[in-house]
N, C-alpha and C positions, 0 to 999 in steps of 0.2 A: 282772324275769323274764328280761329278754335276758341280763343282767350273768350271772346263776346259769347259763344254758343254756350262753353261751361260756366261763366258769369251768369247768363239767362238759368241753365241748369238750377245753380246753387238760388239764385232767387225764387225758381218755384219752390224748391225744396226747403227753403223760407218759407213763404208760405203754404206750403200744405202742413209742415208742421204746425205753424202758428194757427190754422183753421184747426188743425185735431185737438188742439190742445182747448180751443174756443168751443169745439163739438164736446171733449171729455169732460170739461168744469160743467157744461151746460146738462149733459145727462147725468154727472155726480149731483149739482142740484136738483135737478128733478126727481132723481131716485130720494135725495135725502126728505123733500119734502114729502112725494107719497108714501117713504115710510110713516113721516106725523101724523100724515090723515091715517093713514090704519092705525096708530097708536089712538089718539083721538075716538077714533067709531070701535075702537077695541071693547064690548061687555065683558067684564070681571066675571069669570066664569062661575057657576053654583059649586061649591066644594067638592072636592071629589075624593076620596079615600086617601086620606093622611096629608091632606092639604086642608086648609083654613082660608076663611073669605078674605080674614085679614092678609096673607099671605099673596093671596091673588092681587089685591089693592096693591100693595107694594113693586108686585114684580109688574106692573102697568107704570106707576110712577118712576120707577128707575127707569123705564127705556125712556118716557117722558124726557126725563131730566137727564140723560144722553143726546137725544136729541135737540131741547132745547141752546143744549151749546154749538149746535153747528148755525141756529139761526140767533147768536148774539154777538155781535165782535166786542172783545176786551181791548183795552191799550196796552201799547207795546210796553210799559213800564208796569202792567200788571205782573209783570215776571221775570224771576230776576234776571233772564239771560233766555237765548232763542231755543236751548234746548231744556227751558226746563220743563218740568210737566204740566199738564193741567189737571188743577185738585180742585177734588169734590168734598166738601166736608157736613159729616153731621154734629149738632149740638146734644151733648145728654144722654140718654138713651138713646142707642140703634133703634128706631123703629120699622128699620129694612129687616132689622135684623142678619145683616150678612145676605140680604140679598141683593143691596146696589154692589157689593165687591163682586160678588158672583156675574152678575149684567154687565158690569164695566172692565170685567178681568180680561187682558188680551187687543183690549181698544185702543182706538187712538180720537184726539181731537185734531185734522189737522195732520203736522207732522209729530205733534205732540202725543207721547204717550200717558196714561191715565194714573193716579192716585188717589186713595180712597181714605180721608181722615175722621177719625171719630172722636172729636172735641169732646171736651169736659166744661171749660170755660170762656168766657167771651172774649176775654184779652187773645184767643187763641185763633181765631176767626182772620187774623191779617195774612197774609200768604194762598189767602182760600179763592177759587174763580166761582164756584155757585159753592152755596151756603146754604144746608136745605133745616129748614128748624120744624121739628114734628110739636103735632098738637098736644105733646105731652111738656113741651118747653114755654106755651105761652103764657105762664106768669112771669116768665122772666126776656121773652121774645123783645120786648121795646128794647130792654137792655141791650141786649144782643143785636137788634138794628141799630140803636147809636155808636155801637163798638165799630160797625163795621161802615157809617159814615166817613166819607170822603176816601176811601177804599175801593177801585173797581171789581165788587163781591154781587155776583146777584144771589139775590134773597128771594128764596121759596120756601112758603110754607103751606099748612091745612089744614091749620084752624080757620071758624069762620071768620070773614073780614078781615085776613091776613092783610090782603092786596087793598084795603077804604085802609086801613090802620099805618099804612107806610112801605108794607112790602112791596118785593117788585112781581114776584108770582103767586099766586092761591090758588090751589088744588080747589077744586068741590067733587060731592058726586053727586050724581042725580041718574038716576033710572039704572041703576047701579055703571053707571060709565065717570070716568074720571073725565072733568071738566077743568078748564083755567081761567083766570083772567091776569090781566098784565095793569099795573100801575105802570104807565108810559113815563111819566114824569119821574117819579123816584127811580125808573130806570137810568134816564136820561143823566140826573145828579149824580150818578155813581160813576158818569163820562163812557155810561156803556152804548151802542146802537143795536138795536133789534130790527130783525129782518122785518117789512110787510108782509111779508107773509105767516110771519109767528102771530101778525097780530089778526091776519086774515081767522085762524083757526082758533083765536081764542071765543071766549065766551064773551066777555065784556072788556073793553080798553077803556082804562079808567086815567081822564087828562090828556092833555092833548101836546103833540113833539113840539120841541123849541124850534124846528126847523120851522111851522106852519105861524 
């Protein structure tokens, strides 16, 4: 009779952890997403003493592009092994300028901790999880998406018609708020999946999932 009483025991205790752990994911996604939308409804604030509008843009885009990695899964072969990190890389010029290190110092994706790379060249793009190319790179951006062809890399940028051009994200702004839209399809060829809900908050979804 004890034997069956502590067997009953250890099964609830089975499941209540298994329910906490189904209540924990479920309030980590929910919090992750209300953070989006406030990043999303965030206005780029008017300057303010010894800040630049450019400045403000920037540190709105970084959290962006934090966020967007919790709503996109990579393949397990996107890296080389379970601990290793997930990199962000810029092409060219910083046009964070040292402020996506700053945003991303201390984070994690996951159980993954963060690194911050700032390419020179295209050939250098393989090893990258998002790949953010500034509108100071788009004469040479096509290159730079063909480099990173059949690669699990998402490709963000913010010049116009990044995302009609091949990208898989394009920043815009309008009413001074940072807006996006997602090219589903070249997501898709990169063998990556995006949440519904990433595409709920975007601006336009441009193509339609191989699942439909």
């Amino acid at each position: 009779m004890q034997g069956c009483t502590t067997a009953k025991m250890l099964d609830l205790e089975g499941r209540n952890r298994s329910s906490s752990c189904r209540v924990a994911k479920a309030t980590l996604g929910r919090r992750s997403r209300l953070a989006l939308v406030v990043v999303v409804l965030i206005t780029i604030p008017s300057p303010a003493c010894g800040q630049s509008k450019v400045s403000g843009e920037y540190e709105v885009k970084a959290a962006f592009l934090f966020h967007f990695a919790q709503f996109v899964e990579w393949p397990s072969e996107a890296f080389q092994n379970p601990a290793s990190p997930f990199i962000y890389c810029t092409i060219g010029e910083d046009p964070f300028r040292g402020e996506l290190d700053q945003s991303l110092r201390g984070k994690n994706i996951g159980a993954r901790t963060i690194e911050v790379r700032h390419i020179k060249q295209a050939q250098e793009v393989h090893g990258c999880q998002i790949l953010f190319i500034g509108a100071g790179e788009r004469k040479r951006s096509g290159e730079v998406m063909a480099t990173a062809v059949g690669h699990a890399i998402l490709t963000v940028g913010e010049s116009e018609g990044f995302a009609q051009e091949g990208g898989m994200i394009g920043f815009s702004l309008e009413e001074n708020k940072i807006r996006f839209e997602i090219n589903l399809e070249a997501v898709e060829r990169a063998n990556l999946r995006v949440s519904a809900r990433l595409l709920a908050l975007a601006k336009t979804v441009l193509g339609t999932s191989r699942g439909n």
